[in-house]
Backbone as JSON, one array per atom type, in Angstrom:
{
  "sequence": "XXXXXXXXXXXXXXXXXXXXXXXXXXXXXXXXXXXXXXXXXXXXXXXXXXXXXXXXXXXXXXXXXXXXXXXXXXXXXXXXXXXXXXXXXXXXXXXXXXXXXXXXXXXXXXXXXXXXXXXXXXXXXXXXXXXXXXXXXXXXXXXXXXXXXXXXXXXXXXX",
  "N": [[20.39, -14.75, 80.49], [19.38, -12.19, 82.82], [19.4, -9.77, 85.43], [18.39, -6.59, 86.71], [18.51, -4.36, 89.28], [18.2, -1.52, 91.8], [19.71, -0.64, 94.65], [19.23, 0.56, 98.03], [21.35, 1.43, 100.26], [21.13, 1.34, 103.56], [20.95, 1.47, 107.03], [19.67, -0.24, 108.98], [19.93, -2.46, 107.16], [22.64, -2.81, 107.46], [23.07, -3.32, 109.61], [21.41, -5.88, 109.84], [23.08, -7.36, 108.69], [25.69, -7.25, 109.6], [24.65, -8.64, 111.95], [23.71, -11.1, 111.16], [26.58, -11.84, 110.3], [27.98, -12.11, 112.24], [27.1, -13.54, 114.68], [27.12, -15.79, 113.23], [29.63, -16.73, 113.31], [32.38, -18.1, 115.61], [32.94, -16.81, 117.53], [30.58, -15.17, 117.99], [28.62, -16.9, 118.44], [29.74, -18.13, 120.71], [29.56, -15.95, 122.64], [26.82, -15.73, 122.81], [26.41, -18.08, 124.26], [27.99, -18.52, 126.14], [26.63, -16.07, 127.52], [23.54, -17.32, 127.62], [24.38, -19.0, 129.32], [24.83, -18.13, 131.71], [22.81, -16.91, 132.64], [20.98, -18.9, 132.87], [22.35, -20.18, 135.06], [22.01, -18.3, 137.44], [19.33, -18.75, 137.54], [19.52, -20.98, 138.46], [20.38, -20.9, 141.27], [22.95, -19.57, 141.67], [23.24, -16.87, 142.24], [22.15, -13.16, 141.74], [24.27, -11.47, 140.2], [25.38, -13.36, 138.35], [22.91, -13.34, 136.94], [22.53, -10.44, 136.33], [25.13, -10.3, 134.8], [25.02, -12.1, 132.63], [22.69, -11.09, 131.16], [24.1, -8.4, 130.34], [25.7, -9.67, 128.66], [24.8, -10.73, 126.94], [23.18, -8.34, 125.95], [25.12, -6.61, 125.3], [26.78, -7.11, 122.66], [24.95, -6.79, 120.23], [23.66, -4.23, 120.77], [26.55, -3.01, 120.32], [26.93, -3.7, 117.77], [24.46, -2.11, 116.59], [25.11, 0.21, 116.99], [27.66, 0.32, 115.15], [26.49, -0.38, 113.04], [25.41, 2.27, 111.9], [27.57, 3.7, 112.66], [28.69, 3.13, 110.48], [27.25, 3.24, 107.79], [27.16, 6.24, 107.79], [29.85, 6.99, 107.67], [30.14, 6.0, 104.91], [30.36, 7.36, 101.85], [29.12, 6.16, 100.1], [26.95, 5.05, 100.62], [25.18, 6.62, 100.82], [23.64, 7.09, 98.27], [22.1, 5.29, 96.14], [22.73, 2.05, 94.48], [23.51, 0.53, 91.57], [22.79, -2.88, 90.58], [23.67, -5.43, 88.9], [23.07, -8.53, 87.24], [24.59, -10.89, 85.76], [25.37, -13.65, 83.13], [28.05, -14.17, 83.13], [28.76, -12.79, 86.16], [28.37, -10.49, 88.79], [27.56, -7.13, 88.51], [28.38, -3.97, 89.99], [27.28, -0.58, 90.08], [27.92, 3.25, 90.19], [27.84, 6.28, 90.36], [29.13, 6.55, 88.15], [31.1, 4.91, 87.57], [32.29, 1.32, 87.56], [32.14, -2.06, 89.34], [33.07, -5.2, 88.89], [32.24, -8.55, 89.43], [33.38, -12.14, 88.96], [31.32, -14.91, 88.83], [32.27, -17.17, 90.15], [34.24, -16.32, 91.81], [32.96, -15.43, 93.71], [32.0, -16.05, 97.36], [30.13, -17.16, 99.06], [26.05, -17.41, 99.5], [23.65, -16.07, 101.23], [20.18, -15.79, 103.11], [18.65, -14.12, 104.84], [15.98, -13.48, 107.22], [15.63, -10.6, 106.03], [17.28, -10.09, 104.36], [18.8, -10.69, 101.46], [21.78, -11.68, 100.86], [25.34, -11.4, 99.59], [28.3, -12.67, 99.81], [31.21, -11.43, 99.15], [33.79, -11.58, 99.38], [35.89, -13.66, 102.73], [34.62, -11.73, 104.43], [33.36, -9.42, 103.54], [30.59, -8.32, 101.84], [27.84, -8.23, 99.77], [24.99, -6.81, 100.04], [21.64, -7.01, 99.51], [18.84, -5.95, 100.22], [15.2, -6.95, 101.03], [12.96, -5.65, 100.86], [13.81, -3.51, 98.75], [14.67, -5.14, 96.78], [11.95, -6.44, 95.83], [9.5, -7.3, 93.38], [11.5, -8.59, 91.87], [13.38, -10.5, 93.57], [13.08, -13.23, 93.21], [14.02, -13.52, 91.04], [16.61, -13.0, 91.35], [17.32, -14.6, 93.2], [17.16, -16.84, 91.42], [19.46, -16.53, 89.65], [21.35, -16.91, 90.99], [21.24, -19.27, 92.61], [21.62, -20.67, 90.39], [24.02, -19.73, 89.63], [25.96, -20.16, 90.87], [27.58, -22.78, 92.98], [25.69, -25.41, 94.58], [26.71, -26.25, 97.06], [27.82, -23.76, 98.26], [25.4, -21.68, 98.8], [22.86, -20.97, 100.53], [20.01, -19.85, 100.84], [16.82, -19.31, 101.9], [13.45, -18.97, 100.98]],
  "CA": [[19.5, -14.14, 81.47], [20.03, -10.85, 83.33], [18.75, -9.21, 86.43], [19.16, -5.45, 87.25], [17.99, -3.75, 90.16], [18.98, -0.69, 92.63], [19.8, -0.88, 96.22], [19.56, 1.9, 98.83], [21.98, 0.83, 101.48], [20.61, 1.59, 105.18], [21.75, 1.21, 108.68], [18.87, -1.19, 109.15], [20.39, -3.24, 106.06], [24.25, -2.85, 107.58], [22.73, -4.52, 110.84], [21.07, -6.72, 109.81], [24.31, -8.18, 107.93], [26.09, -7.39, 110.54], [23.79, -9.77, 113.04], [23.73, -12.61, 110.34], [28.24, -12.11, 110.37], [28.48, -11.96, 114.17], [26.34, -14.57, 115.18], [27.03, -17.3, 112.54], [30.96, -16.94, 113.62], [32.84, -18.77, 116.68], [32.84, -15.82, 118.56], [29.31, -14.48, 118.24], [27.8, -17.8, 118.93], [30.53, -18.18, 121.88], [29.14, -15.04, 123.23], [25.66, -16.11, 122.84], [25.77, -19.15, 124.88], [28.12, -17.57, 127.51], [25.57, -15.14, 128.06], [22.6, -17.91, 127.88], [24.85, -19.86, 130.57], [24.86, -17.26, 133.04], [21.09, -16.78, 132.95], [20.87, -20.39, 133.32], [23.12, -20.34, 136.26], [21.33, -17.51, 138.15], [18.15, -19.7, 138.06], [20.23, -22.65, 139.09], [20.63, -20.29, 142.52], [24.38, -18.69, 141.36], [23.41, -15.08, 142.73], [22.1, -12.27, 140.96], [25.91, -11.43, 139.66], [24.93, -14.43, 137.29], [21.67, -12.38, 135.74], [23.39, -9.22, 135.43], [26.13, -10.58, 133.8], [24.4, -12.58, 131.37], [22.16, -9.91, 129.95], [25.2, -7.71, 129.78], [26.61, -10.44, 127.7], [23.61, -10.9, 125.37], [22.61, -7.21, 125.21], [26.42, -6.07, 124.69], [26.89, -7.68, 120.96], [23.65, -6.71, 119.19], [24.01, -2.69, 120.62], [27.63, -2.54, 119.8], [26.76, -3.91, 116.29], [23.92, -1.45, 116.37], [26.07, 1.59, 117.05], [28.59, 0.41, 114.29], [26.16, -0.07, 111.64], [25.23, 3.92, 112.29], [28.5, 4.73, 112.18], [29.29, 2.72, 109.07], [26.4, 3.98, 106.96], [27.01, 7.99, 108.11], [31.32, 7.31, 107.34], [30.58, 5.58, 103.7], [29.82, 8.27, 101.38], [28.48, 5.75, 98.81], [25.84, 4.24, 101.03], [24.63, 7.89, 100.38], [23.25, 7.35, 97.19], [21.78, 3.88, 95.57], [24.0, 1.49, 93.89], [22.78, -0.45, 90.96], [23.87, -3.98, 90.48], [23.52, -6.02, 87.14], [23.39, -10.22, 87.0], [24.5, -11.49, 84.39], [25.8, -14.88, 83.47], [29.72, -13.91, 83.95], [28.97, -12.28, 86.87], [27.59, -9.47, 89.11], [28.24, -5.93, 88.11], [28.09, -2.65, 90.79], [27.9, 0.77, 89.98], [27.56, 4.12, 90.52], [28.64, 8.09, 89.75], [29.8, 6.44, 86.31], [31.73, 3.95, 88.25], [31.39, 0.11, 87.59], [32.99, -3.02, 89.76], [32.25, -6.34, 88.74], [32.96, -10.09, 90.28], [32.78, -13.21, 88.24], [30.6, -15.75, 90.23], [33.37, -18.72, 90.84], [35.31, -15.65, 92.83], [32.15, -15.51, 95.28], [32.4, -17.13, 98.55], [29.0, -18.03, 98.98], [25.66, -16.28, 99.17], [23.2, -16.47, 102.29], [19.72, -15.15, 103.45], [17.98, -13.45, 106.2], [14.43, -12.36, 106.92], [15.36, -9.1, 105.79], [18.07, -9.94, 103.48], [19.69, -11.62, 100.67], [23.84, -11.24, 101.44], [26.38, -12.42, 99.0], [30.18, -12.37, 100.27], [32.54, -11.3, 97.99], [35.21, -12.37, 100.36], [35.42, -14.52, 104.0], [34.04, -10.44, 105.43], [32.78, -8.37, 102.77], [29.2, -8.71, 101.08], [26.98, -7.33, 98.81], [23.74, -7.0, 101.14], [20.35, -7.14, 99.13], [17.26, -5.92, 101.43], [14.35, -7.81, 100.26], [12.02, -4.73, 100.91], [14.57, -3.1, 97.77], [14.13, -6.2, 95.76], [10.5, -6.51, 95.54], [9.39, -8.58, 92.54], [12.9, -9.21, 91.09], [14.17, -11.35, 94.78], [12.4, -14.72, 92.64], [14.34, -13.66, 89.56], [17.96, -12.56, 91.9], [17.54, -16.04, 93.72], [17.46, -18.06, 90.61], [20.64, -16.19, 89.12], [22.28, -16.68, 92.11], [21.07, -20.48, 92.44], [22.07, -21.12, 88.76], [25.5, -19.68, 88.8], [26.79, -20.7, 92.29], [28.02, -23.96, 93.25], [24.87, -25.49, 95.95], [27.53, -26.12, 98.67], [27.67, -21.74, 98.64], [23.99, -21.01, 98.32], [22.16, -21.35, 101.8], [19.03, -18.93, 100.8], [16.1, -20.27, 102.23], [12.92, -18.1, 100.9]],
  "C": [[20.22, -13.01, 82.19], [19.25, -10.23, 84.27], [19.51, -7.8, 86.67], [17.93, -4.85, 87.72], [18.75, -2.61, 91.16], [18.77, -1.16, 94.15], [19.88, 0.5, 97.33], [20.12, 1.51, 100.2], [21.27, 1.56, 102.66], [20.94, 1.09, 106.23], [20.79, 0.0, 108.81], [19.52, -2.55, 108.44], [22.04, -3.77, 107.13], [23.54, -3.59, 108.62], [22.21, -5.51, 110.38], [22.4, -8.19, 109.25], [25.24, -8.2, 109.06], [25.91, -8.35, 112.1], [24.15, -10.87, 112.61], [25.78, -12.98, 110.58], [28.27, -12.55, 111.64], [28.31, -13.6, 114.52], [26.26, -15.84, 114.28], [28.89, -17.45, 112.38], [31.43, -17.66, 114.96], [32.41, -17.97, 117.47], [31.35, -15.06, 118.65], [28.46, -15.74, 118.75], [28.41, -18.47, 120.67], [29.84, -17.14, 123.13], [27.82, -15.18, 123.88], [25.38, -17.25, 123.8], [26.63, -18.98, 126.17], [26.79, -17.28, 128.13], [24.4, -15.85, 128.85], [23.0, -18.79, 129.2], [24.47, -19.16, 131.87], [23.64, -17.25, 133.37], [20.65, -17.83, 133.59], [21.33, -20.49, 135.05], [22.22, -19.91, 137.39], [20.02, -18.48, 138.44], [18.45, -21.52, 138.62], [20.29, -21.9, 140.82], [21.8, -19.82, 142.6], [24.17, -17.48, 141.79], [22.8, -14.38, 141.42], [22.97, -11.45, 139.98], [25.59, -12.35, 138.39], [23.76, -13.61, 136.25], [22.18, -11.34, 135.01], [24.24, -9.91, 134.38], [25.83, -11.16, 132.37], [23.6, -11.76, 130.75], [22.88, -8.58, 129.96], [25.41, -8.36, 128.96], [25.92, -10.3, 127.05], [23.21, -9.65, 124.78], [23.81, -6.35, 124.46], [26.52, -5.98, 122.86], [25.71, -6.98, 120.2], [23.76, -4.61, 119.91], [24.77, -2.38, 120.3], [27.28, -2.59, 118.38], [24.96, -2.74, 115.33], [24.65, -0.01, 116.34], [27.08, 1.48, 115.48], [27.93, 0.56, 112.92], [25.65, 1.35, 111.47], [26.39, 4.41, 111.5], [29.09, 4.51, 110.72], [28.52, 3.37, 107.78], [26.89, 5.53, 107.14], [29.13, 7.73, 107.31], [31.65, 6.99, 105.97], [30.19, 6.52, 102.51], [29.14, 7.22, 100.24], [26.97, 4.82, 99.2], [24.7, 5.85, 100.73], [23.6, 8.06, 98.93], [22.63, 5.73, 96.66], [22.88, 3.41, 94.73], [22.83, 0.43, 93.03], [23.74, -1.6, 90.37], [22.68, -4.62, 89.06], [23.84, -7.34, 87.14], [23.67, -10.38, 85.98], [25.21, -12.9, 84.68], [27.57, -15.04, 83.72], [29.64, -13.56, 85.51], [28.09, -11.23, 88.31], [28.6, -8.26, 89.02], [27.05, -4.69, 89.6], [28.17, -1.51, 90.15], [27.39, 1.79, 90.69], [28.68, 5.57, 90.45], [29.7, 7.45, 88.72], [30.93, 4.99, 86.4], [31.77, 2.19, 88.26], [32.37, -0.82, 88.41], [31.97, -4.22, 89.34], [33.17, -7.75, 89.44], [32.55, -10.84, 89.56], [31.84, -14.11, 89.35], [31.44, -16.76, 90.56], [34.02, -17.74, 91.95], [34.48, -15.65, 93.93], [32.06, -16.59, 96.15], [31.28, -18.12, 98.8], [27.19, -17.03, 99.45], [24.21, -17.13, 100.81], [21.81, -15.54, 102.37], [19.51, -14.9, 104.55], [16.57, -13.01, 106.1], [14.16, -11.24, 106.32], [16.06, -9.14, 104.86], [18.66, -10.64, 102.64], [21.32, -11.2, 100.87], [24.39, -12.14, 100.35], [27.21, -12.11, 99.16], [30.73, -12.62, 98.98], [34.04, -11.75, 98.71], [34.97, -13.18, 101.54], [34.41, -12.86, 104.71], [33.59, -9.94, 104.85], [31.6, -9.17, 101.72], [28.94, -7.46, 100.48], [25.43, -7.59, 99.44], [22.66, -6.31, 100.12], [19.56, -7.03, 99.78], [16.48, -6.31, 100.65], [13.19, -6.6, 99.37], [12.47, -4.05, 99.13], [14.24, -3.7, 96.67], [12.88, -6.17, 94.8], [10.53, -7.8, 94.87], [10.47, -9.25, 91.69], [13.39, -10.48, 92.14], [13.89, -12.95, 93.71], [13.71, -14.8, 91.72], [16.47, -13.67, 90.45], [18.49, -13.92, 92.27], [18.28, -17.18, 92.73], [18.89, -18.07, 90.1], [21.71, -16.4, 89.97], [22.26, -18.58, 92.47], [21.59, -21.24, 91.02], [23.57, -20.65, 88.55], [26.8, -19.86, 89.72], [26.58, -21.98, 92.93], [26.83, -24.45, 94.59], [25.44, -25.27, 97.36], [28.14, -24.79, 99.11], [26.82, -21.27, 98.79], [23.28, -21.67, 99.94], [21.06, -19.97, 101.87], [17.61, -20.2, 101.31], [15.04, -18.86, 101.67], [11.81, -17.47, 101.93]]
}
């Protein structure tokens, strides 16, 4: 079996991966319930110092990670152009301007969705981010290849 489809990376895409990293780490969910504490507090009668602070905390993370995926898309010259990737049963294959990288599937870490996105980490930080919108009618066919050649306890796609 074999799946091949193109991808047009987008700032929308880089955030969104960027949201799903943040926020399913120590520190983004640390941040998150900071933040939700303070709010809490303030309506406990803690002062207004308590409100501010907490939607500083909560709005901080998700604009910084909006600013970065900007700058990350505009500094990668290859998000510039589509990248077409290739399933097969060794592996997944990338390319582009004549260019190919490929990963067997035992080397992948584990593969995850999002409302907006299919993500598979090639390492503990680096993915291969799938927008669904991109996908279309292949996502059924990407899933299964991706369900069929990765270990369950890596696969946390929900459709």
């Amino acid at each position: 079996m074999e799946v091949e489809f193109d991808i047009k990376m987008t700032p929308g895409a880089l955030y969104d991966y960027l949201l799903f990293h943040t926020y399913t780490s120590a520190s983004g969910l640390l941040g998150a319930i900071v933040g939700a504490l303070l709010i809490v507090a303030y309506f406990m009668g803690a002062g207004i110092l308590c409100l501010i602070a907490g939607i500083i905390v909560l709005a901080y993370l998700p604009w910084t990670l909006f600013l970065k995926s900007r700058q990350q898309y505009l500094a990668n010259p290859a998000f510039k152009q589509p990248l077409h990737y290739r399933m097969t049963d060794e592996g997944i294959e990338v390319s582009q301007n004549g260019e190919t990288q490929s990963q067997k599937w035992e080397d992948l870490h584990k593969a995850v969705s999002t409302p907006r996105s299919l993500i598979v980490y090639t390492s503990s930080v680096n993915a291969s981010v799938f927008p669904k919108s991109d996908l279309g009618d292949k996502a059924p066919a990407v899933i299964q290849m991706i369900s069929t050649h990765m270990p369950p306890k890596k696969v946390k796609i929900r459709s």
